[in-house]
N, C-alpha and C positions, 0 to 999 in steps of 0.2 A: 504494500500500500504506500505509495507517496504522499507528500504533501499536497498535490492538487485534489485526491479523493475525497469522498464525502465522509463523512464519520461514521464510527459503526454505531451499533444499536445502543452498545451500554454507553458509550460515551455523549451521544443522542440525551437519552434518558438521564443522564447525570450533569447534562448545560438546561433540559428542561427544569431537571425539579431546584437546582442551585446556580444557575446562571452564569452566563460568559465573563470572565473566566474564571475556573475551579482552582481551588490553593491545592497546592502539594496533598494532605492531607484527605481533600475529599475526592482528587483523581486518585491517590491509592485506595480510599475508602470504598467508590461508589463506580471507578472504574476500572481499575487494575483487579481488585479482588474480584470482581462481576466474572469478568472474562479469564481468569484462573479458575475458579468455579462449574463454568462451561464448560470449559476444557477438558473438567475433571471428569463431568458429567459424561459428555458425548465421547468421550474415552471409555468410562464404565459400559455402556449400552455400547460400544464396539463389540467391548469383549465379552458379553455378556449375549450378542447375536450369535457370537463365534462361538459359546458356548462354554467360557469361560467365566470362574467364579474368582473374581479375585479382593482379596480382603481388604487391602491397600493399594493406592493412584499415587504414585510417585506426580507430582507435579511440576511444573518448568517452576522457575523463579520467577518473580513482580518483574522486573528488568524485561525479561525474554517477552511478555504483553506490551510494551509499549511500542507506541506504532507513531511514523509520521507526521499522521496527519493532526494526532493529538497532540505537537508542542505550543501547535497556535492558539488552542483553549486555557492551557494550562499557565496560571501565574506562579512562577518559581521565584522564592524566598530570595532578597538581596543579601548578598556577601557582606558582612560587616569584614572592612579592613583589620587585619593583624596587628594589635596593637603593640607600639615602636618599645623596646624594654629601656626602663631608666639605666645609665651607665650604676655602677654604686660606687656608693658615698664610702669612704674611708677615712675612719679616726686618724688624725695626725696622731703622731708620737708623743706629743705632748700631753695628750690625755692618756695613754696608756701609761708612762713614764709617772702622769700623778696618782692612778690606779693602781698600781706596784708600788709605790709609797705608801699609800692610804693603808694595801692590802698588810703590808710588811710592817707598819705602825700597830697596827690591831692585833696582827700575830703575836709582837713582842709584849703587847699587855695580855695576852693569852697564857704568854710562857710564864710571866710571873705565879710563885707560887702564891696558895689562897694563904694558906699558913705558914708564919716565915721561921716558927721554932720546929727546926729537923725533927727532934726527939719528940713534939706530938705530932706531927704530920705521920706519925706512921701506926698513929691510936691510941696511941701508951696511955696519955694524958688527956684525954678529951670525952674518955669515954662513949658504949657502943653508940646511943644517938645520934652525938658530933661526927664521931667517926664515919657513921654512914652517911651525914647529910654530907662531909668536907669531900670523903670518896664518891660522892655522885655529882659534886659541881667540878671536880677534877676529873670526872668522865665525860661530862657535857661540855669542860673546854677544850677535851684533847678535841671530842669531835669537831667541835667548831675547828679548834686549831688546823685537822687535816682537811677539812670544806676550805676553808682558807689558804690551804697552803694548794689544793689543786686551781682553785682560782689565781692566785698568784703565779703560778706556773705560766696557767692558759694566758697571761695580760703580759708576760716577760715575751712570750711566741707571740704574741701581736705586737709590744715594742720591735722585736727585731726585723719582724716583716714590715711595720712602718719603717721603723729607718730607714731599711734595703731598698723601700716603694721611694721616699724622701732623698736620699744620696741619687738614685735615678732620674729624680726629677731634676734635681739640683744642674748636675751634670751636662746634662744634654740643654 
């Protein structure tokens, strides 16, 4: 079927009941699936004269119904443009360099001990109570301490990468 032909039936029937032109949606709704359907139909009653019973109709794909003459009905969805990607922003050195200070200031009042007499820090003298609350805020700042120290880590590998970025720019 070419372009100059007349439309077929289902496609006929589907500019009558929804009008010129059909969106994507209701030529596959009311005219691709129609004539898949058909197909399927007067496929079965083939085989079925032949004297064949068969269970399942393998059917063509939506694609394999489309015809000619139906591009001129059909209004296809505009292309929205690909949107352009922002280059990325990158922290100067400067802020990481004060972020590894900040991190590294906080660590060192972390490392201070809670209790500065050796000989109760280890319970002797503080009894079981103290003892558990001194040994569970010296459990809660190691943890901090090592949260901190993998941040500090990660902000030392972003200084370095800023400089590296920073002397390349400098340079050229």
């Amino acid at each position: 079927m070419t372009a100059t032909e007349a439309p077929d039936a289902f496609l006929t029937a589907a500019l009558a009941e929804h009008g010129d032109p059909l969106t994507g949606d209701q030529y596959v709704e009311y005219v691709l699936l129609a004539r898949q359907t058909a197909w399927a139909d007067q496929h079965r009653t083939a085989s079925e004269a032949k004297g064949l019973k068969l269970s399942r109709i393998t059917t063509p794909l939506l694609p394999d119904f489309v015809l000619e003459a139906d591009i001129a009905h059909v209004q296809l969805p505009q292309t929205t443009p690909k949107p352009r990607p922002q280059p990325r922003r990158y922290r100067p050195a400067s802020y990481w360099r004060d972020r590894v200070n900040k991190l590294s200031t906080e660590m060192q009042r972390l490392a201070e001990p809670i209790i500065t007499d050796r000989a109760a820090a280890g319970g002797a003298g503080l009894g079981p109570k103290r003892t558990r609350r001194a040994q569970q805020q010296m459990d809660t700042r190691l943890a901090r301490y090592t949260q901190l120290q993998r941040r500090r880590a990660y902000a030392q590998q972003m200084l370095q990468a800023a400089q590296a970025r920073e002397a390349c720019h400098t340079e050229g």
